[in-house]
N, C-alpha and C positions, 0 to 999 in steps of 0.2 A: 850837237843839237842847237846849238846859240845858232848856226848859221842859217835855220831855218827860219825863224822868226823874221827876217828883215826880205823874204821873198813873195811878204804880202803885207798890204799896208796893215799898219797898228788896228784900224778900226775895221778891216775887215775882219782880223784876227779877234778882235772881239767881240765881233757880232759871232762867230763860227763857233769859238769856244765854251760858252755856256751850254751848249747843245750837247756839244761832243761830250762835255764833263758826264751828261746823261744817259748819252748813247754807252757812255763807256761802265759803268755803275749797269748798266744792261747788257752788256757783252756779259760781262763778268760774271750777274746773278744766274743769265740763261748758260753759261757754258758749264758751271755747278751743275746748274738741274739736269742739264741733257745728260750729264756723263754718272750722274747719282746709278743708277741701274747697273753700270759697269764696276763700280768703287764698290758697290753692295755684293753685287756676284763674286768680284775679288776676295775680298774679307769675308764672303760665307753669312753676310748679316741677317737675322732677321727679321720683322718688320719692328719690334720693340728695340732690338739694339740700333735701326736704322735712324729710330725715333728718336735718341738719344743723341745720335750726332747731330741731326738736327736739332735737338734741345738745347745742346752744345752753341751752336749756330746763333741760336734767337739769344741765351744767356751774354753773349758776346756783344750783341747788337745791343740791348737795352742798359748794360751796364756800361756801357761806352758814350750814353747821351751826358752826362756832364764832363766829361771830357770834352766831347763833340762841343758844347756849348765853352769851354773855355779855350779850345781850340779857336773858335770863330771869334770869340770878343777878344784874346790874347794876336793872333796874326791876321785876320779878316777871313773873310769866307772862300778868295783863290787860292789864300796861300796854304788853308787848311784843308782845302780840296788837293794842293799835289802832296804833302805829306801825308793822309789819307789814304789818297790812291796809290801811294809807292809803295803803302804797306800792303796792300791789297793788290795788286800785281807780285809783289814777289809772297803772300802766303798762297794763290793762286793754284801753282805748280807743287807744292807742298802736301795736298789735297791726296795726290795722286800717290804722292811716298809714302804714306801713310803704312806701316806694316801689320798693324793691329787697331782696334778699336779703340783703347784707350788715348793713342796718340792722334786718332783721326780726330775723335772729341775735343782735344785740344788743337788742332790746327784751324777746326772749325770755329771753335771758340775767337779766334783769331780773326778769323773770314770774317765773321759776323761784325766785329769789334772795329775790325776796318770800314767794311761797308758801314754799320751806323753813323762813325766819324764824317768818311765824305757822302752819305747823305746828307745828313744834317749841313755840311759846308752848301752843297750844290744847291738845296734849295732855301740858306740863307741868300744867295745871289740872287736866284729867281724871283726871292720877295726882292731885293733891291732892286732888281729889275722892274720889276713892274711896277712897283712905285713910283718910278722913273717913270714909264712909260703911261701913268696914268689909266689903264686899263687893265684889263682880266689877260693876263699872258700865263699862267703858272700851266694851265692844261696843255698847252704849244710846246713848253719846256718838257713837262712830264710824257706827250707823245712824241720826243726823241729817245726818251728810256723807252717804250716799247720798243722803237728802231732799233734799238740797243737789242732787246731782250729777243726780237722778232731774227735779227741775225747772228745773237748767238746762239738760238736752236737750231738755227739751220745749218750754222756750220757742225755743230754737234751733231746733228742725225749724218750730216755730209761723215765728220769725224767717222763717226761708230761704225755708219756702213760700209768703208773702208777700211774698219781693223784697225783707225790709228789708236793709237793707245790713249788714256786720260791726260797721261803724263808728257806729252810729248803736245798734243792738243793743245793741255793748259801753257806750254811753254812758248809755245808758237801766238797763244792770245797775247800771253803779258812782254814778248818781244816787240809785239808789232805796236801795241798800245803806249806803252810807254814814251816814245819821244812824243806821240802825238801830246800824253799830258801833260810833259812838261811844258809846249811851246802852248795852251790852250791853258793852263792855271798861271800861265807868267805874261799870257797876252791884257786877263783882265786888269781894272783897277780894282783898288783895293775899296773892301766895304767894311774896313776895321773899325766900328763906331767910337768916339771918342771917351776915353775911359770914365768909366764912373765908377769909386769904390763904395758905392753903398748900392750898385745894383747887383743883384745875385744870379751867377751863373748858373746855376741850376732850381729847378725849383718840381713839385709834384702838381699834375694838372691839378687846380679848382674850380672852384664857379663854372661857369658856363665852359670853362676849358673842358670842364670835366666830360661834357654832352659828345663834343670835338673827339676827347680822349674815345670815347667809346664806340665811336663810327671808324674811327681808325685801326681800333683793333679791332674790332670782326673783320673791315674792310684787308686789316695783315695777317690774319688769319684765313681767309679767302684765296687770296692770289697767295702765301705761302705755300699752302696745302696743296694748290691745283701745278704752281709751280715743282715742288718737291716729290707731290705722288700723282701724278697723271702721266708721267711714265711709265713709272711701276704699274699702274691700275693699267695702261696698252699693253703695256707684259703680260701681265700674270695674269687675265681677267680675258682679253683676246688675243693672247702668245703671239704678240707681232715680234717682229724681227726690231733691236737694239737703233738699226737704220731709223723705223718708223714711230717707234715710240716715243723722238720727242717734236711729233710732228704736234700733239693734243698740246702742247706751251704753244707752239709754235703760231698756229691758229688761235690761241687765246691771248698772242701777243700781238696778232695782226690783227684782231679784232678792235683791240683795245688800242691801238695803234690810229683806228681807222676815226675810231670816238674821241677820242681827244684831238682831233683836230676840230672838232666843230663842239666842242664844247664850253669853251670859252664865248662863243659869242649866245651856246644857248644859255648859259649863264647869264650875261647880260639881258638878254629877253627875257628871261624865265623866273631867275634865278636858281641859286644854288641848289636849295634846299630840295627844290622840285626834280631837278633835272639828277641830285645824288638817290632820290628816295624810288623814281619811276626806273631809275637803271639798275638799283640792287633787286627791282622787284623779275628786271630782264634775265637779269644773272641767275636769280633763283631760278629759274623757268631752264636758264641755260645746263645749270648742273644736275638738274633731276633729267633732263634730257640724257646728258653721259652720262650717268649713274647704271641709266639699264643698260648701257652695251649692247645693246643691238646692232651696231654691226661699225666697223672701224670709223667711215665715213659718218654715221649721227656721231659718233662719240666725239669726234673731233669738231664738228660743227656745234656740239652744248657747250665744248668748253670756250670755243670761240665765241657762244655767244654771252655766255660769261665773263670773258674779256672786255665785250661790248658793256655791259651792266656796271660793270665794278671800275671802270673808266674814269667816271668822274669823280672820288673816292680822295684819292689820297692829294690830286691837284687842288682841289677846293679848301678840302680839312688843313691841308698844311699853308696854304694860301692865307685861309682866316686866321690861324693860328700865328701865323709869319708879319702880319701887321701889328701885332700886339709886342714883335721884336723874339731876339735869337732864344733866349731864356724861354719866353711859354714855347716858340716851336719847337724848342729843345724838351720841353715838358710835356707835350701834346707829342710827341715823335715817343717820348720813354712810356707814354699810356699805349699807342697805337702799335708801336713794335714788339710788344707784352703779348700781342698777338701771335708776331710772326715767332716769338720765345712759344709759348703754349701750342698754338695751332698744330701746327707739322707733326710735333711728337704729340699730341694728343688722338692724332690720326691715325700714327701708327696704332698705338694701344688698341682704340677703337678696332682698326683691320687685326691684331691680333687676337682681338676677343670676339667680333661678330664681321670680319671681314672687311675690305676697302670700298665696298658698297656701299655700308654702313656710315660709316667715315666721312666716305665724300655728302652721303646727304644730310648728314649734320650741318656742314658747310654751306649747303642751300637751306637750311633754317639760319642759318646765320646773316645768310645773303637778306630774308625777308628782314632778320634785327635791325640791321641798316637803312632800310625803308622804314621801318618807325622810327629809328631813332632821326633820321635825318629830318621827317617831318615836324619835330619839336627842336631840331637845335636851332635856335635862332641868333646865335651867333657865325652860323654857315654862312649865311649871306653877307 
């Protein structure tokens, strides 16, 4: 792998690398979701026990932020991104071995606990980044995770309608990704800030964090839910084929994909606060549109437009939050991912008791939370 590195200059490799760190944290989360539907049919799960491995999932992530945060102040934020990501490429395939529920809960607990880690790394970079750069770049950064998320459902629908198995899928992602992380977390410099032992690596959102915290979690409870059950809901609701079902991420990541590219500069016109509160109001609009099912093509077109809506969300919140340094992002990331802990499995229950109809339009009352909350957090901007 070392020989790769020297067949493009250092600063190109650093411009490329921050990206890919996102695209790849999106390969990862989309090839999860696409293959959920399979890993469920395998194990016989039903939607309360499925809620659980998800529950599993989110428990993983948010007990993983003060780690996350010592991780990043103890090696900086590239070096914590490829120990991160190795753990998260090799629990990956693990996914799929899984022979009963209790140990998928734990493997998932794992997934999650990676993922939180190099999150939290990738987008301490993106704040150094921008800092650097003087401008609004975190929305640029976060639409390569759609990139990310937009090609690993499609390779998943590709997967499933050809039969390949979960396990062979996931092994074929964390092959192929792998050397790229390494040469992509070892091209950056280091953003290790210089130690201080009276600052505290972990801390729980307050003050104004607290506003921050709470846009992030419905905003994680959103894209978790529509991520985790909007294939199930193409299944079971209009019995597509395992092929097409994770086509409703898919369009919710090309959407979302499409908005972050121009959301950085509406940001600066606009700003924040305006451009988070009009798009969750998009999103709600998007998921009561899927919700009724009428017919495969609307369903996939609500969720994508709630991809559009929920776009500016986590670029912004983790943006303001990331100026105030690694600890509150670390703080504000343990409020917001408290989302994607509760969301998921609280959807299933929801579809267990009154159905994934139900469920999903919870999630569009949630979308509206985010438009008022947005318009009072005045530390957004």
């Amino acid at each position: 792998m070392s020989a790769i590195a020297p067949s493009l200059p250092a600063s190109r490799l650093a411009r490329f690398a921050a990206p890919f760190l996102f695209i790849l944290l999106g390969v990862i989360y989309a090839s999860w979701a696409a293959r959920i539907p399979a890993i469920r049919d395998g194990l016989l799960l039903n939607p309360a026990q499925l809620g659980l491995v998800l529950l599993g999932a989110g428990f993983g992530a948010v007990l993983s932020f003060p780690l996350a945060a010592w991780m990043v102040d103890r090696f900086g934020g590239p070096r914590a991104a490829w120990y991160a990501g190795l753990g998260l490429l090799t629990i990956l395939p693990c996914l799929a071995l899984a022979p009963n529920l209790i140990l998928l809960i734990m493997i998932a607990f794992g997934l999650g606990a990676g993922s939180g880690c190099f999150d939290v790394a990738i987008n301490a970079i993106g704040t150094e980044q921008e800092k650097q750069a003087g401008r609004s770049t975190m929305s640029l950064l976060h639409a390569w995770f759609c990139v990310g998320t937009l090609s690993g459902a499609l390779l998943g629908s590709l997967m499933a309608g050809l039969s390949i198995t979960p396990l062979m899928h996931f092994g074929i992602v964390a092959g192929v990704l792998l050397p790229a992380l390494y040469v992509s977390s070892h091209a950056l410099p280091s953003t290790r800030a210089p130690h201080d032992p009276t600052r505290k690596l972990f801390a729980i959102a307050h003050g104004p964090l607290v506003m921050l915290g709470i846009i992030g979690f419905c905003g994680a409870v959103a894209e978790g839910s529509i991520a985790d059950w909007s294939g199930i809901f193409m299944t079971d609701r209009l019995h597509v084929h395992d092929g097409v079902a994770p086509l409703a991420f898919a369009g919710f990541a090309c959407l979302m994909l499409l908005a972050r590219l121009i959301c950085d500069p509406l940001k600066d016109r606009f700003g924040a606060r305006r451009i988070v509160a009009l798009g969750a109001l998009i999103a709600a609009v998007g998921i009561f549109i899927a919700v009724l099912a009428i017919n495969v093509p609307l369903t996939i077109a609500g969720f994508a437009l709630a991809g559009a809506g929920l776009a500016s969300v986590f670029p912004f919140v983790f943006s303001a939050a990331g100026r105030h340094g690694s600890t509150a992002l670390a703080a504000v990331a343990t409020f917001s991912y408290s989302g994607g802990l509760m969301g998921p499995p609280v959807i299933g229950f929801l579809a267990q008791g009154w159905g994934l109809q139900a469920g999903l339009a919870f999630v569009g009352i949630l979308a509206v939370s985010i438009s008022v909350a947005a318009s009072r957090a005045r530390w957004l901007e």
